[in-house]
Backbone bond lengths (Angstrom), bond angles and torsions (degrees), N, CA, C in turn:
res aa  C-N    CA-C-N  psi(-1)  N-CA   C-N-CA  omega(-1)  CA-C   N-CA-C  phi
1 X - - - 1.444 - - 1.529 111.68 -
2 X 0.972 108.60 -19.53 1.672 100.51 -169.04 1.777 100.04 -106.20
3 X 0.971 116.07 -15.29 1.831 101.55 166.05 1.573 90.77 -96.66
4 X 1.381 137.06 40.23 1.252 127.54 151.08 1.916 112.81 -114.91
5 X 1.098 82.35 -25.15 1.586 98.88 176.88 1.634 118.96 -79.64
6 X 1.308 95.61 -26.20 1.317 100.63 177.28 1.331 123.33 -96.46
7 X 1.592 116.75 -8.44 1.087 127.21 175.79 1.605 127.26 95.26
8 X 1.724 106.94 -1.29 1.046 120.81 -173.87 1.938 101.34 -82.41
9 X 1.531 118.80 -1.40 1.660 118.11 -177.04 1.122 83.43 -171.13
10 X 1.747 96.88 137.41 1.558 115.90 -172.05 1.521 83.97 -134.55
11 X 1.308 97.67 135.02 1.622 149.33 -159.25 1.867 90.63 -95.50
12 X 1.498 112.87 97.83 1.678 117.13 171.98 1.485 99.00 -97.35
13 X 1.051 140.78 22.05 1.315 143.42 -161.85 1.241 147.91 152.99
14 X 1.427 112.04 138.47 1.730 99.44 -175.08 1.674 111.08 -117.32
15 X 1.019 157.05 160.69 1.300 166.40 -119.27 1.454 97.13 -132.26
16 X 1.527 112.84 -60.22 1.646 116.04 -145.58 2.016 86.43 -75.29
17 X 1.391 96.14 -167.19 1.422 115.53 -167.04 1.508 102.45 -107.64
18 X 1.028 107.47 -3.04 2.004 107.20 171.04 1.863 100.93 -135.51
19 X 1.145 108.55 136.34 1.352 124.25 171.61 1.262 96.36 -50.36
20 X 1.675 122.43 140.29 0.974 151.17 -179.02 1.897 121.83 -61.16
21 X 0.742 131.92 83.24 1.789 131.87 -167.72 1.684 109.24 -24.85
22 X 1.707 97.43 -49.60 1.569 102.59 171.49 1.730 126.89 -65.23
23 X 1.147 80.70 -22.95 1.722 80.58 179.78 2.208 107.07 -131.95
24 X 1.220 98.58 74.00 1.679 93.35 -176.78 0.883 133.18 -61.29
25 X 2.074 95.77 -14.94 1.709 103.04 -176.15 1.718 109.41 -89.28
26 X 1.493 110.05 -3.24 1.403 107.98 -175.46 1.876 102.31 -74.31
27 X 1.677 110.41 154.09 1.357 106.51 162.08 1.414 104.82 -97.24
28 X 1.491 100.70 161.45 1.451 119.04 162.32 1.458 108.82 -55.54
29 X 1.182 129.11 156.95 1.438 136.64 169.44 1.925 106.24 -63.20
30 X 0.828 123.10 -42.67 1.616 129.56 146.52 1.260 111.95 -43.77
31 X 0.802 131.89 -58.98 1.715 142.79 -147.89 1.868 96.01 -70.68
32 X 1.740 95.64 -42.62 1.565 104.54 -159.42 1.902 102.82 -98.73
33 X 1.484 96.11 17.99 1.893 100.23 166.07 1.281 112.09 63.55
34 X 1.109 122.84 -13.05 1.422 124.79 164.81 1.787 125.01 -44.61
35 X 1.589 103.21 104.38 1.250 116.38 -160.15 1.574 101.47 -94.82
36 X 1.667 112.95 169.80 1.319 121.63 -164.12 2.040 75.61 -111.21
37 X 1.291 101.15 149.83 1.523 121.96 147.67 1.334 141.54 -116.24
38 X 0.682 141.93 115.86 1.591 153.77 -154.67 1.791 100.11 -94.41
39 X 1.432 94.09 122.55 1.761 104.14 -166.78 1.757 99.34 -140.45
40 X 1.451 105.10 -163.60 1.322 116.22 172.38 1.543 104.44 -124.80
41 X 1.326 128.69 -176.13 1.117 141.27 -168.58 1.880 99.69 -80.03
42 X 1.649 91.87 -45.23 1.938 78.81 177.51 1.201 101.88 -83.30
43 X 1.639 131.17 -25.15 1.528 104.85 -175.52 1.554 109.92 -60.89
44 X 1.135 123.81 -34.10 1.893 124.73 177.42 1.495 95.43 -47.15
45 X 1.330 113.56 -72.43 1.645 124.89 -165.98 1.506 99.07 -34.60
46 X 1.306 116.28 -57.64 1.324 119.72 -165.01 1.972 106.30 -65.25
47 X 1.196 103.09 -59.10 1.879 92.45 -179.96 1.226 105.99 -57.47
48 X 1.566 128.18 -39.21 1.615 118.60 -173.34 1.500 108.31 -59.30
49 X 1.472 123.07 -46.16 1.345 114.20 172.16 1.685 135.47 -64.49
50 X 1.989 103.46 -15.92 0.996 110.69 179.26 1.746 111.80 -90.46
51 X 1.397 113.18 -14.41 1.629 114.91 172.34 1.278 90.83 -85.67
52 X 1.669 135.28 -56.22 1.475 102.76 -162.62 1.425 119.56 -64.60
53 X 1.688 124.27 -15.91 1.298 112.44 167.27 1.309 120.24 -73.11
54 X 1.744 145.01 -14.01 1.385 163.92 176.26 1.603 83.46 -69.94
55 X 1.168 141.17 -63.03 1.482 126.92 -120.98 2.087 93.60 -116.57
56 X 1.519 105.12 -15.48 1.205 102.75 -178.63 1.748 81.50 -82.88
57 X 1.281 139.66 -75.24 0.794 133.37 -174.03 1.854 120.93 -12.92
58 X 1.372 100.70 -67.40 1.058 114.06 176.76 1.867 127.53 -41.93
59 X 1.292 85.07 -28.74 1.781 96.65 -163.92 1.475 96.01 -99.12
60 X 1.509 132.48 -42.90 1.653 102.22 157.81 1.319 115.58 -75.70
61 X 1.225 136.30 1.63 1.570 115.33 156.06 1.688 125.17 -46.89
62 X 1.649 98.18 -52.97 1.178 121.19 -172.71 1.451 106.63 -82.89
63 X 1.672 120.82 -11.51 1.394 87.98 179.07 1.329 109.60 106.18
64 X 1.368 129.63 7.76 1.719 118.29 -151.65 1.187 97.79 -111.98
65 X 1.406 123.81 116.26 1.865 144.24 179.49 1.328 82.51 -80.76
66 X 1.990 119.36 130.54 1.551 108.68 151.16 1.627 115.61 -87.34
């Protein structure tokens, strides 16, 4: 909670079925339309390998030491 408060991690969602008291401005995972997709075991394999090539990309663009 407190690297959310501080702004250092921003909160896209909450789990439970009522918005959170501490955080009112967060949506529910419902709230924020976020749909489930129905795949196969290689279709996963296949997007997981196609975001980690998007996001490695992305992070030496920008420069990003982990």
């Amino acid at each position: 909670m407190p690297y959310i408060k501080s702004g250092k991690l921003r909160a896209l969602a909450v789990t439970s079925s009522k918005r959170n008291q501490q955080l009112p401005d967060v949506p529910t995972v419902i709230e924020a339309g976020i749909d489930a997709v129905r795949s196969t075991p290689e279709g996963l394999a296949a997007w997981v390998k196609a975001e980690v090539e998007k996001w490695t990309r992305a992070a030496k663009i920008a420069n990003v030491v982990p």
